[in-house]
C-alpha positions as CSV (number, residue, x, y, z in Angstrom):
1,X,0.0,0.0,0.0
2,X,0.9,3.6,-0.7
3,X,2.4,5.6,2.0
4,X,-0.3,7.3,3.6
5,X,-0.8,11.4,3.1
6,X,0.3,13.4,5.7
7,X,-2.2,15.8,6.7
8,X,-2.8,18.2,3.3
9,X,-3.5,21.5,5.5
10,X,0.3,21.7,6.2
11,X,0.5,24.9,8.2
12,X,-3.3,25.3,9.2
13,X,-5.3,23.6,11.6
14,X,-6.4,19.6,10.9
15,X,-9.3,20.5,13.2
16,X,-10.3,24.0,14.5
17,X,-13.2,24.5,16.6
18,X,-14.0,28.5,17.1
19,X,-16.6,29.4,19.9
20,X,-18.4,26.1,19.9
21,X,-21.5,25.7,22.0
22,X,-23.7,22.9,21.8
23,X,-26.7,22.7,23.9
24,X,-29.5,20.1,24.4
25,X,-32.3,21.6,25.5
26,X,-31.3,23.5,28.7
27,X,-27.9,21.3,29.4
28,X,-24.9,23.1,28.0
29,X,-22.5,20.1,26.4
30,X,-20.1,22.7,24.8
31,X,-19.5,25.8,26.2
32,X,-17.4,28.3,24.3
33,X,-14.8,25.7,22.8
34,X,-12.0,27.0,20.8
35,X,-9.2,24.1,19.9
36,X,-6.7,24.0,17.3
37,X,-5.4,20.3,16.4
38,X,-1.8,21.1,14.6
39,X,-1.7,18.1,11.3
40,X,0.3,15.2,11.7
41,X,0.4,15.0,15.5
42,X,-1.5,11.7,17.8
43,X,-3.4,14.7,19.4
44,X,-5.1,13.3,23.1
45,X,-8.8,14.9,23.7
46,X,-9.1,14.3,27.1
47,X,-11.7,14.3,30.1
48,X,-14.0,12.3,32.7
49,X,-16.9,10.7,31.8
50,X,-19.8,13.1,30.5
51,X,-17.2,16.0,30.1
52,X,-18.3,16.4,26.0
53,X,-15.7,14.3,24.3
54,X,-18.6,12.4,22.6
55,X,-20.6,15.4,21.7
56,X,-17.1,16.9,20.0
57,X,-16.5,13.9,17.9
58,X,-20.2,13.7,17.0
59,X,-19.8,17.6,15.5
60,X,-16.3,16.9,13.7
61,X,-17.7,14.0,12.0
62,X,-21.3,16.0,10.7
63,X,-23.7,14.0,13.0
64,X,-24.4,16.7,14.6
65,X,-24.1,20.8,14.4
66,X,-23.1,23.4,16.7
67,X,-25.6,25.6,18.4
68,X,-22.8,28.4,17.8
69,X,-19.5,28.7,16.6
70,X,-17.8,27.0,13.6
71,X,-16.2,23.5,13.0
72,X,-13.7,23.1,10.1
73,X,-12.1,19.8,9.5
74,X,-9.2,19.5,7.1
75,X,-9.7,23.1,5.8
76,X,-13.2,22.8,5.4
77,X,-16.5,23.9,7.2
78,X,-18.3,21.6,8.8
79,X,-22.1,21.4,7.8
80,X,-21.9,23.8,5.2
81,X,-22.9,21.1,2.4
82,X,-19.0,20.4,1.2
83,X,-18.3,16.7,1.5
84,X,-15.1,17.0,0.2
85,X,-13.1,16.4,3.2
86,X,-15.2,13.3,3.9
87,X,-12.9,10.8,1.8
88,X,-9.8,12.3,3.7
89,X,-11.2,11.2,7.2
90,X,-11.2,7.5,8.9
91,X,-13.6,7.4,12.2
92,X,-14.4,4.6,15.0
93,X,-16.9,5.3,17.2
94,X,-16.6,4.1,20.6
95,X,-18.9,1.3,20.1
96,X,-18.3,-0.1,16.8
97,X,-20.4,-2.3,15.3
98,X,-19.9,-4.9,12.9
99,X,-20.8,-8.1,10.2
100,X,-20.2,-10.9,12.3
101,X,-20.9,-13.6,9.5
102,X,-17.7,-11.4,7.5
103,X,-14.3,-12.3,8.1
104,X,-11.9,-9.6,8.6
105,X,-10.9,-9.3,5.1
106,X,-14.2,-9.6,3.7
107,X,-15.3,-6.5,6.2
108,X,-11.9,-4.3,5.0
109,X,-13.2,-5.0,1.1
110,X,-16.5,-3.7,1.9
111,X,-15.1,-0.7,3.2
112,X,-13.3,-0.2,0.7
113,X,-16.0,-0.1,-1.7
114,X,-17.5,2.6,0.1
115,X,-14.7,4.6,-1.0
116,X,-14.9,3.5,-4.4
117,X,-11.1,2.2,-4.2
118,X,-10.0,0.3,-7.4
119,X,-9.8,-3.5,-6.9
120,X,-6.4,-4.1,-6.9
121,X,-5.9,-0.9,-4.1
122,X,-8.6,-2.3,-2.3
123,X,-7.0,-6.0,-1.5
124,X,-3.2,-4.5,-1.1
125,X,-4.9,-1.9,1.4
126,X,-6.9,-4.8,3.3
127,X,-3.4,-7.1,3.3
128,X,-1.1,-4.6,4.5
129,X,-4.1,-3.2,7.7
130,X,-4.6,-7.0,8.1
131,X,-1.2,-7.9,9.1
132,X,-0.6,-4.1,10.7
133,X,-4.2,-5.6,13.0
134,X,-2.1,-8.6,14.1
135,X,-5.0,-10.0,12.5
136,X,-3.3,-11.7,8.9
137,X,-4.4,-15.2,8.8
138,X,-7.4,-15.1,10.7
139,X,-9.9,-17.0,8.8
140,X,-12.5,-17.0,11.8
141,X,-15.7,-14.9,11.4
142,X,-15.6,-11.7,13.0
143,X,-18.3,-12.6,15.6
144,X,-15.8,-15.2,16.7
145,X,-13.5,-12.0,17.2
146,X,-12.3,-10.7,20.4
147,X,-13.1,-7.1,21.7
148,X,-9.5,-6.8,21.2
149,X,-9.4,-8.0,17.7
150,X,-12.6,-6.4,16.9
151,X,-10.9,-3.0,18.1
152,X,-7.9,-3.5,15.9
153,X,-10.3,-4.6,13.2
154,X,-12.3,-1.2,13.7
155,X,-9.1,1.3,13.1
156,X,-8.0,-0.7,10.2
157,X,-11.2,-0.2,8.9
158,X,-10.9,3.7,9.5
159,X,-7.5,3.3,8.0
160,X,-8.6,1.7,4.7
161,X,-8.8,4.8,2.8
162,X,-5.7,6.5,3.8
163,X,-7.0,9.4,5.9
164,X,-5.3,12.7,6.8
165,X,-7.6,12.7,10.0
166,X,-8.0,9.8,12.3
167,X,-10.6,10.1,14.6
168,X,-11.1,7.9,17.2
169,X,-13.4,7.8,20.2
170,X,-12.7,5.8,23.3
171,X,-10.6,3.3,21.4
172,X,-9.0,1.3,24.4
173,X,-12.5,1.1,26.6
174,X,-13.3,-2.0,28.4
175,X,-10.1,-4.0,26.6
176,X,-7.8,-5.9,29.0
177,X,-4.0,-5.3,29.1
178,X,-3.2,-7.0,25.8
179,X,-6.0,-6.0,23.7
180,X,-5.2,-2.3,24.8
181,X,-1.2,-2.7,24.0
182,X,-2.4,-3.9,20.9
183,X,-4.5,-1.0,20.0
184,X,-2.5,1.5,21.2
185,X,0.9,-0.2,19.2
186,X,-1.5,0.6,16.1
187,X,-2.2,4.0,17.1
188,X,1.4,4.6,18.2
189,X,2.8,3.9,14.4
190,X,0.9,6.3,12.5
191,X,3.2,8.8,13.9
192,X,4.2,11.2,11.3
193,X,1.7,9.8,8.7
194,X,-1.8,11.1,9.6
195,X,-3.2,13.2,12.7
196,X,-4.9,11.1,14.8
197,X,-7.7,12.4,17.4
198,X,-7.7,10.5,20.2
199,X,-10.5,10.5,22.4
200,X,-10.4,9.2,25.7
201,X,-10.7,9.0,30.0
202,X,-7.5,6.2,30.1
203,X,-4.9,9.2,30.6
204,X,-2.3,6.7,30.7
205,X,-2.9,5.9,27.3
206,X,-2.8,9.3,26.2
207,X,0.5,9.9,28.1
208,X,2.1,6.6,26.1
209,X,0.8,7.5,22.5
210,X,-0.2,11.3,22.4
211,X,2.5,13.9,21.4
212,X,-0.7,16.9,22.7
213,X,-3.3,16.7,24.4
214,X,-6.5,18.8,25.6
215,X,-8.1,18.8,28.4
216,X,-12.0,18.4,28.7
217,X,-14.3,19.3,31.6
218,X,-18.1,20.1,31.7
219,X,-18.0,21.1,28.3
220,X,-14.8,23.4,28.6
221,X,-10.9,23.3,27.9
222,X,-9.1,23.4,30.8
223,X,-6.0,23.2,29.5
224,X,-4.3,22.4,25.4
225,X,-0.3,21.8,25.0
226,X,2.6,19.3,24.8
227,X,2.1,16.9,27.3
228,X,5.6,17.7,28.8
229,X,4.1,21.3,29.0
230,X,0.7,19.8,31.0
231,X,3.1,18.5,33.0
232,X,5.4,21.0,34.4
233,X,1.8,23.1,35.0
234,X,1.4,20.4,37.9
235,X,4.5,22.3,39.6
236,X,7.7,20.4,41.1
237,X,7.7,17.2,43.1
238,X,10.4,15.9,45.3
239,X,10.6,12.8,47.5
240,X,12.3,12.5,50.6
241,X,13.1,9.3,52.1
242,X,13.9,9.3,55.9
243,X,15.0,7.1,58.6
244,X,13.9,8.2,61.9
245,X,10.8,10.3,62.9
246,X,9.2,11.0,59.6
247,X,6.3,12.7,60.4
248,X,8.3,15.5,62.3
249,X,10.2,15.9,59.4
250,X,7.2,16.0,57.3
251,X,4.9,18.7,59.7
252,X,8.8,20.7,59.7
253,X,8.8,20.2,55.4
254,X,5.0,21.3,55.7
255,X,5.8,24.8,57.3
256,X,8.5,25.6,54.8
257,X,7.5,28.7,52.8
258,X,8.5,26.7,49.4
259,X,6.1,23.8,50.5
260,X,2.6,23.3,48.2
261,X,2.0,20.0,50.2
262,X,2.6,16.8,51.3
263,X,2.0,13.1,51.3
264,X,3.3,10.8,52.8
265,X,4.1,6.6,52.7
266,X,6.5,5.0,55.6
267,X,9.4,6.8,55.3
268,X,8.8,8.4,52.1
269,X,7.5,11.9,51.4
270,X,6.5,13.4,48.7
271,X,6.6,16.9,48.4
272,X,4.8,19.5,45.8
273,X,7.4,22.6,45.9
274,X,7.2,26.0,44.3
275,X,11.1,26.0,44.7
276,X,12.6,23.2,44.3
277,X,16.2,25.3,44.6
278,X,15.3,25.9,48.4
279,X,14.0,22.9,48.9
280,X,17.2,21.4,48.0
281,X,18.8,23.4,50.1
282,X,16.9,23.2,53.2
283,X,15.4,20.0,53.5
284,X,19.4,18.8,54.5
285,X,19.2,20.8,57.6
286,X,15.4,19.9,58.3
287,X,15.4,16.3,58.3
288,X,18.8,17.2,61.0
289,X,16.8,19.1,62.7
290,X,14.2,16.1,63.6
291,X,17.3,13.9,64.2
292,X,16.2,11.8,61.2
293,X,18.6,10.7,58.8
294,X,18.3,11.5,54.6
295,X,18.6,8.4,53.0
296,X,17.1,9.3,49.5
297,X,16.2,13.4,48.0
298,X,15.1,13.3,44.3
299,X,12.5,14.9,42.2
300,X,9.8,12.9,41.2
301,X,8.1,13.5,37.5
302,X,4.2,14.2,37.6
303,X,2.7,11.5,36.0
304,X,-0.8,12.8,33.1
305,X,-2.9,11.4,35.7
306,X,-1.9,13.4,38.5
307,X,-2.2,17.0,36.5
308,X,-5.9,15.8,34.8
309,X,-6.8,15.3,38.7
310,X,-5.1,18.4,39.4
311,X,-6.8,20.5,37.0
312,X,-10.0,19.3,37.3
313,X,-10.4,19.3,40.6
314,X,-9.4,22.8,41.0
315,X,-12.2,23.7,38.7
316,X,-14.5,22.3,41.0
């Protein structure tokens, strides 16, 4: 198969959302979105459960419209009656739904022909996402499949007209450990080659795959950049490990002017410092100071998790 195009709004936007509001009635799902998704990048839309990740997909992909603002998708305006960018975008919903009396090959082909792929494309295309799915060989109907399988089957699927956009929504729900490695392997190798948008609450799986992410909650972005940039908003960590009294060295560590709080394990504390200069400096002379002795003093890198918790819960 052909390399797959890299997103063809080099420069622009592969998704822009301006002012987006979309309301149901009296419940506001959107609320004043603006997000820019740069091309070629495995972008992370993030958020708990109800936040409006669902509702954002459902406007990128035409199924449904903004109550205000505008939605452009590969250069063009969603909803204003140009399907060109159609062809250019894959999609798998979060609950995907397929033939079962297909095989996996047989469901790739009728894809295809949705797209109106010549024959011979079609069959290299199914080959090559076949064996890319872990899934070359398989001559078991796909209601035999796995959730796993069917989940690998699903992106090939969204892959078999070699989209600029990939847009996937809750990709990784309900798999186990090896259906999810799996999935997110596939994800992780279209680095470079398409933008993917990646929709999900698994924020580990955003923090192995994505290169950006945004940050979703009741209907509002709480927070867009690098995730090495979401990170370093959550502040500096250290951990002290002591032998001795370690709660005296932690209350002493908790009055200290650079201190943002602490938890503590055993001997082990972790500290959240807005100065991680003086903390190096002083914690020495406080954990002497409690007659305690420093066995270990190192800082300790915020993991996605602990910055979505973060964020959202400080816009409680």
């Amino acid at each position: 198969m052909e390399r797959m195009r890299t997103a063809a709004v080099t420069g622009d936007a592969a998704i822009e959302l301006v002012s987006v509001t979309k309301r149901f009635g009296q419940v506001v799902a959107l609320d004043s979105v603006d997000l820019a998704v740069p091309p070629g990048r495995i972008f992370g839309f993030l958020g708990p459960n109800g936040a409006g990740k669902t509702t954002t997909i459902r406007l990128l992909t035409g199924l449904a419209r903004p109550t205000a603002g505008s939605v452009r998708v590969l250069g063009r305006l969603v909803g204003d009656g140009d399907a060109s960018a159609i062809g250019r975008v894959g999609y798998l919903p979060d609950v995907p739904a397929f033939y079962g009396w297909m095989t996996g090959e047989e469901y790739l082909l009728f894809a295809a022909s949705l797209f109106q792929l010549p024959e011979r494309t079609a069959y290299e295309r199914a080959r090559v996402l076949l064996e890319a799915a872990g899934l070359a060989g398989v001559r078991t109907r796909i209601a035999g499949y796995s959730r796993g399988m069917k989940q690998r089957l699903g992106i090939a699927q969204a892959l078999i007209n070699a989209p600029d956009l990939l847009i996937l929504d809750e990709p990784t729900s309900a798999l186990d450990p090896i259906g999810r490695k799996e999935v997110l392997d596939m994800i992780a190798a279209l680095s470079g080659k398409a933008t993917v948008f990646f929709s999900t609450h698994i924020l580990a799986d955003a923090e192995r795959v994505c290169d950006e992410v945004a940050i979703l909650d009741r209907g509002r972005v709480i927070a867009h950049a690098p995730i090495d940039e979401i990170r370093s908003r959550a502040g500096t960590r250290i951990a002290v490990e002591v032998v001795g009294d370690a709660g005296a060295v932690e209350r002493a560590i908790a009055g200290a002017p650079w201190c943002r709080g602490t938890t503590r394990e055993g001997a082990r504390i972790v500290v959240q410092t807005s100065d991680r200069a003086a903390a190096q400096r002083d914690v020495p002379a406080i954990v002497a100071a409690a007659r305690a002795g420093l066995v270990r003093f190192e800082t300790v890198e915020p993991t996605l998790e602990e910055v979505f918790v973060d964020l959202v819960g400080s816009e409680a």
